[in-house]
N, C-alpha and C positions, 0 to 999 in steps of 0.2 A: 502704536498699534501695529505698525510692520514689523517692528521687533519680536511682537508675540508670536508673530505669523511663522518667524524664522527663528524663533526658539524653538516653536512646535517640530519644524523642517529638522532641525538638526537632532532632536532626542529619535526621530524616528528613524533617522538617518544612525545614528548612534546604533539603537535597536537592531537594525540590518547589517551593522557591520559585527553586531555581534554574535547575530545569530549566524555569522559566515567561518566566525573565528573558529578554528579547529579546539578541540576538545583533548584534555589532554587526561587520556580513559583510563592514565596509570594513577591517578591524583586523584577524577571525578569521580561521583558513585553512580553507577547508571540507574537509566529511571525502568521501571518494568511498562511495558509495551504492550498493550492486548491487540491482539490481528485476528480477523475473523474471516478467515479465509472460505470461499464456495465455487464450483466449477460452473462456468459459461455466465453466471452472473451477482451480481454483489448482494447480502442479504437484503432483505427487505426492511425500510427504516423502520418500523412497528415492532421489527422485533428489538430491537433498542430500548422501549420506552417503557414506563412503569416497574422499572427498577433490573429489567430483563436485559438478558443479551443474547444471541444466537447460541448455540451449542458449540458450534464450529472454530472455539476457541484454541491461539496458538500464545502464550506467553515468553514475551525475549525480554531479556534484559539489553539494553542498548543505550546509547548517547544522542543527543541532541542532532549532531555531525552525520549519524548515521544515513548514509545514500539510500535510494530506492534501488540501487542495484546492490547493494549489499542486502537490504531487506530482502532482494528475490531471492538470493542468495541462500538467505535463513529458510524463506518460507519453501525453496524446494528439496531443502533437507531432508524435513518433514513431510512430503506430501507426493508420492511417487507423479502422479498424472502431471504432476508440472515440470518435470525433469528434460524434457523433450524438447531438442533445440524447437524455436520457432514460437514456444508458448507465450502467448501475453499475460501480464499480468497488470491489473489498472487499480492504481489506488485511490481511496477519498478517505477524508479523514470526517471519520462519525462524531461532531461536538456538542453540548448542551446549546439551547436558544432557551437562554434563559427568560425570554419574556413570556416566551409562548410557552412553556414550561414542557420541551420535547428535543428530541434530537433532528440536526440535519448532515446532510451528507454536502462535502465538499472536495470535487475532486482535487487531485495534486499531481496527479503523475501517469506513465506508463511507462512499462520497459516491454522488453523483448526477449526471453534468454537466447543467446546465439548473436545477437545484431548489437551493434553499442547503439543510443538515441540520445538526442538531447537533456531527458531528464534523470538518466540514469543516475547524476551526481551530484541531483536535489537531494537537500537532506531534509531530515525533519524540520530542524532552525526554519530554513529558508521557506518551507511549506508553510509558517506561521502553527505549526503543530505545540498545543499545548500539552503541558501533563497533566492527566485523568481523561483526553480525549482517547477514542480509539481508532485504530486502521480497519477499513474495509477490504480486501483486494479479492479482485473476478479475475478470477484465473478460467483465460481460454485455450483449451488447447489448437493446432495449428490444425486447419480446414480437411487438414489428408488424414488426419489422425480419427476422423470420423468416417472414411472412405476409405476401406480396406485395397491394398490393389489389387486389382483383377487381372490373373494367370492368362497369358496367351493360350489359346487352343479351346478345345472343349471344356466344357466345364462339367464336375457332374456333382451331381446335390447329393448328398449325405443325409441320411436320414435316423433318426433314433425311434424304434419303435418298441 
């Protein structure tokens, strides 16, 4: 019976070393990646469900290995408002629950552009990220960028009439 226990130990042990192994992207064929990117907060899971997905779709082609800082990477190619040192970006990954017959959100990560963090050099493997799940990511931009700065001196209002 302990033998079972540590069979089970070592395939998933197996499992995580494999999903750590680098990917070698001149050989593999990459998998395509839906990311559904939104500012200040991550879609709503409803819009997932019944065969739907949010509009706010971003398709990459990418590897297993792929970091979440290479993913920010991608997504601020594409997406002016996230270019800005300072901006966050927080990912979950959107998967079937297949009992309940709906999706759920799990988160995996945050980066920072501008700052290194701890999970910047999560990859998908390591997220436990399957293919046909999708990525959510809230992209926020940094607190000033909502607070214009205010000129010393007088100020004088402009008006369009």
């Amino acid at each position: 019976m302990a033998t079972g226990n540590l069979e089970s130990y070592v395939r998933i042990d197996e499992k995580l070393l494999e999903a750590e192994k680098p990917v070698d992207r001149e050989k593999t064929c990459p998998l395509l990646l839906r990311v559904f990117c939104n500012v200040g907060r991550h879609n709503n899971i409803n819009d997932y469900n019944r065969g739907s997905v949010p509009s706010n779709e971003l398709q990459i082609y990418t590897w297993m290995d792929a970091t979440l800082r290479e993913l920010t990477s991608l997504v601020k190619e594409v997406n002016a408002e996230a270019r800005q040192k300072g901006t966050q970006f927080s990912f979950v990954v959107v998967s079937p629950d297949l009992r309940m017959h709906r999706y759920v959100f799990r988160e995996i990560g945050v980066t920072i552009s501008g700052q290194k963090g701890n999970e910047d050099n999560k990859t998908l493997g390591q997220a436990r990220f399957v293919i046909g799940d999708y990525l959510d990511v809230c992209i926020t931009p940094p607190r000033n960028q909502h607070f214009p700065m205010m000129r010393r001196g007088p100020m004088r209002m402009l008006h369009d009439f």
